[in-house]
N, C-alpha and C positions, 0 to 999 in steps of 0.2 A: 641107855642108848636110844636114840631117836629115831625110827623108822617110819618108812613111807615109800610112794610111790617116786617122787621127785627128790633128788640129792638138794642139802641147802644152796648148794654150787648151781646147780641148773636156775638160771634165768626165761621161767614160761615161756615168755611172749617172741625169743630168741627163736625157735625151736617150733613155734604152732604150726607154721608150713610146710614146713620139715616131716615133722611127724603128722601132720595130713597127708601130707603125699605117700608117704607109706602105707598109711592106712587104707587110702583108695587105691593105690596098687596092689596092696595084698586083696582086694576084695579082687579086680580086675584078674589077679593071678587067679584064683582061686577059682573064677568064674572061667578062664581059658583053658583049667588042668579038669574043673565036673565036667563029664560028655553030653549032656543036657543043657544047660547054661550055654557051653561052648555052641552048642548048637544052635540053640537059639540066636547067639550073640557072639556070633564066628567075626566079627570085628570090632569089640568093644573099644579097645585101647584106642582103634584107630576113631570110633565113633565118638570116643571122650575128647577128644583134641579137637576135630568139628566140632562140638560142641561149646568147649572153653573157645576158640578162635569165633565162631561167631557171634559170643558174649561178650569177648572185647572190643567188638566195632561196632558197641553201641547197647544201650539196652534194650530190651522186647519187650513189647505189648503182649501180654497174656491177657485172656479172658477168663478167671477163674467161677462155675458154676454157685450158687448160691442160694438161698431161699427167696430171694426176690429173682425175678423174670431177666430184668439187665445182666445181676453178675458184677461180682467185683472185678474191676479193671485195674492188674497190678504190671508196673514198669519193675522190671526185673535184671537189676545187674547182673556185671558177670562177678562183684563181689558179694552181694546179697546170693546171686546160684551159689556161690563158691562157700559163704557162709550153711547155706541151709547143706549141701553134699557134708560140709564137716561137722554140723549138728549130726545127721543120719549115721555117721561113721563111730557115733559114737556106743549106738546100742545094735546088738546083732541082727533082732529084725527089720529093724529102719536100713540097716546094711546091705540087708540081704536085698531091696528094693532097688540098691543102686543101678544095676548093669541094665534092668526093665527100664528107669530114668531115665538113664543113661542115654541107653538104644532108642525110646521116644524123643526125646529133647533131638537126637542127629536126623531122624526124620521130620524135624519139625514144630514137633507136639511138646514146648517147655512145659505144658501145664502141671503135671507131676511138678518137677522143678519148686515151680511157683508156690505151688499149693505146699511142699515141705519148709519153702523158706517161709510164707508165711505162719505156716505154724512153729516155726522157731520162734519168729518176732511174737505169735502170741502167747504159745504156752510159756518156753522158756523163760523168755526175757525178765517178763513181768516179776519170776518168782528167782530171779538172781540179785543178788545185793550187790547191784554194781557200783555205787556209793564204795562199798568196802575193797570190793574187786580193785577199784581201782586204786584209793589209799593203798592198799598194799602193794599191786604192781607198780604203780607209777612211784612209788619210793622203793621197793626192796628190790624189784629186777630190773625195769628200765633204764637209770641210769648207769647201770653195770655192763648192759650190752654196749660195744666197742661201736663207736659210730663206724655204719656200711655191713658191722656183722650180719646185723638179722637179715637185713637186704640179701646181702652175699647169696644167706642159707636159703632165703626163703624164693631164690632165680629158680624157673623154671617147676615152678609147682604150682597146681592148680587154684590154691590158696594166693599167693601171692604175699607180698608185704605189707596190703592196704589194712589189716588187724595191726600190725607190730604202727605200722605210720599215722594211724589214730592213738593209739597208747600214747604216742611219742608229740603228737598235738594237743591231746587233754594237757598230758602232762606241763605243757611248755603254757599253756592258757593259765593253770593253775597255782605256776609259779609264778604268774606276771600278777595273778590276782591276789595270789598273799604279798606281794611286793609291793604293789597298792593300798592292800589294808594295812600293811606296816606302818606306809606314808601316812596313810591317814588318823592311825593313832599317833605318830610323835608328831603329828600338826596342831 
């Protein structure tokens, strides 16, 4: 018998928004039920929503500190935020950062923010085989989700669908691209 974490039946990319949302809610709960936390961050949930709402009218200028004097100057979506929050969600103490984030970012101060998503783009990335990543999702789960599904699931979460609507553009690039080299071999 084959055991894991995901049933063969579950389609990843269906479900990331979904289960990010839970994830940042159970941190947000958990930060409303400690009397410290709470205290500090007696309106997170509501501070998260300020937050996400004024990332999608546009991206932010950050100024992220650096070993040169200027500073890197990073434009900061609200899917790149929304990317780096669900990188953090993923280990308990990058977690435990969120609601401090969180509560900076509604006053103002994205820099946190910025500074986690760029360390997603640097550390992670580099050392994920997305080459593979994607052979396998964009053939084994993507064409499986029900066109509108992932959309449906992923309404109303701070993630969004813009992960599942890139899966679904590689994909469609890459089938036009072997349909070219096909052409181009029986030419």
């Amino acid at each position: 018998m084959l055991q894991g974490v995901s049933s063969t039946e579950e389609f990843v990319p269906r479900n990331f928004a979904r289960n990010s949302e839970r994830a940042l809610q159970a941190i947000l709960n958990e930060c409303a039920a400690d009397e410290s936390c709470n205290k500090a961050f007696p309106n997170l949930q509501a501070e998260t929503e300020t937050v996400l709402n004024h990332l999608s009218q546009g991206p932010i200028e950050v100024m992220l500190p650096d070993s040169s004097e200027a500073g890197v100057r990073v434009n900061l979506s609200r899917h790149q935020a929304a990317e780096g929050i669900r990188f953090m969600l993923y280990a308990p103490g990058r977690a435990s950062r969120v609601p401090l984030m969180l509560h900076s970012a509604a006053q103002g101060d994205f820099t946190s923010i910025a500074r986690e998503t760029l360390a997603y783009r640097r550390q992670v990335m580099p050392n994920v085989s997305t080459g593979l990543y994607l052979s396998i999702t964009c053939s084994e789960d993507v064409p499986w989700i029900k066109r509108g599904e992932g959309e449906m699931l992923a309404a109303n979460t701070f993630l969004g669908d813009s992960s599942l609507r890139q899966l679904k553009t590689r994909r469609v690039k890459a089938v036009r691209q072997l349909q070219r080299d096909a052409l181009c071999l029986l030419s």
